[in-house]
C-alpha positions in Angstrom: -10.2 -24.7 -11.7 -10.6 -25.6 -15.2 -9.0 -23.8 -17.9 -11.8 -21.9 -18.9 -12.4 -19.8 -15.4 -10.6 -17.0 -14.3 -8.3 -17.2 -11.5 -10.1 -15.6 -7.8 -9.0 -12.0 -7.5 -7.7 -11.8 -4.0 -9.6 -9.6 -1.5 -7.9 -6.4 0.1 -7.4 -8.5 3.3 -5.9 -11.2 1.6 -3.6 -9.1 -0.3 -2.3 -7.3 2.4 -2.0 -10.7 5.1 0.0 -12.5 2.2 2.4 -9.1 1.8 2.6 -8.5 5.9 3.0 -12.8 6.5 5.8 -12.4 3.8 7.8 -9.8 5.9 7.4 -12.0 8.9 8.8 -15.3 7.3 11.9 -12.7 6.2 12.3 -11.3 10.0 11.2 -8.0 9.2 9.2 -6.1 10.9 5.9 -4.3 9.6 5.5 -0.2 10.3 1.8 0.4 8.3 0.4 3.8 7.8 -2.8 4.6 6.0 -2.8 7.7 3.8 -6.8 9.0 3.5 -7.5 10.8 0.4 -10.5 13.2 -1.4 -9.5 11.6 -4.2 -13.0 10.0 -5.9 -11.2 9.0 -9.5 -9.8 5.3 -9.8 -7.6 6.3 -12.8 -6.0 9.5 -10.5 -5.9 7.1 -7.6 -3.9 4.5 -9.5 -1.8 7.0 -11.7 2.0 6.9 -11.6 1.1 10.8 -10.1 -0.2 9.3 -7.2 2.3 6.6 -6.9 5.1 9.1 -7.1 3.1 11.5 -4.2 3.5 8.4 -2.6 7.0 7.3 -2.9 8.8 10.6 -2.9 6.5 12.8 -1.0 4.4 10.9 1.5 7.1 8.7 2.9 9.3 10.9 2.7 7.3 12.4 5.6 7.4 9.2 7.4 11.4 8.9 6.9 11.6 12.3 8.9 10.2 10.6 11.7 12.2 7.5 12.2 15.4 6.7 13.9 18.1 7.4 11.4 18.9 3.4 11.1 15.4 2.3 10.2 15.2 5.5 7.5 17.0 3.4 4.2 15.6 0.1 5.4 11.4 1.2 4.7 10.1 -0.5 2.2 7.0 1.6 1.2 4.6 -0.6 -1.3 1.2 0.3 -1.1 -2.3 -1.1 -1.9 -5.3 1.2 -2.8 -8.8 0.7 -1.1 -12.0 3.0 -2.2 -14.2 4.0 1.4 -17.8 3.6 1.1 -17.8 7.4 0.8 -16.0 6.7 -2.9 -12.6 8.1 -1.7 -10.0 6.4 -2.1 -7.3 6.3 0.3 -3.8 3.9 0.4 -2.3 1.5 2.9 1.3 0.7 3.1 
């Protein structure tokens, strides 16, 4: 790549194979859920507001469901995708 030319913008599957390969080489494990959304607009999808639904509200769901050890030890990053539909909806 010369100097000129943008770097490649990693797909969605590359993105999330480099997070979830990542874990592995660290011994975790990976727990992914996929939060589907009416949400149409890419600036509400991406907004801090949605971030904290996720963080605080949305995992905190998931937390309620897990064996008390595993509850402090979730790490809960997220990547957004938009559906053909024009939803967009989260995996983490």
């Amino acid at each position: 790549m010369n100097l000129t030319e943008e770097p490649r913008r990693m797909s969605l599957r590359e993105e999330l194979l480099r997070k979830y390969n990542g874990y592995e080489a660290r011994g975790h494990s990976v727990f992914t859920v996929t939060l589907s959304t009416y949400v149409k607009s890419e600036a509400i999808a991406k907004s801090d507001r949605m971030r904290n639904f996720w963080d605080h509200h949305f995992i905190h769901r998931v937390k309620r469901c897990l064996p008390f050890k595993l509850k402090e030890q979730l790490d809960h990053d997220f990547i957004v995708e938009r559906s053909p539909e024009g939803h967009y909806h989260y995996h983490g």
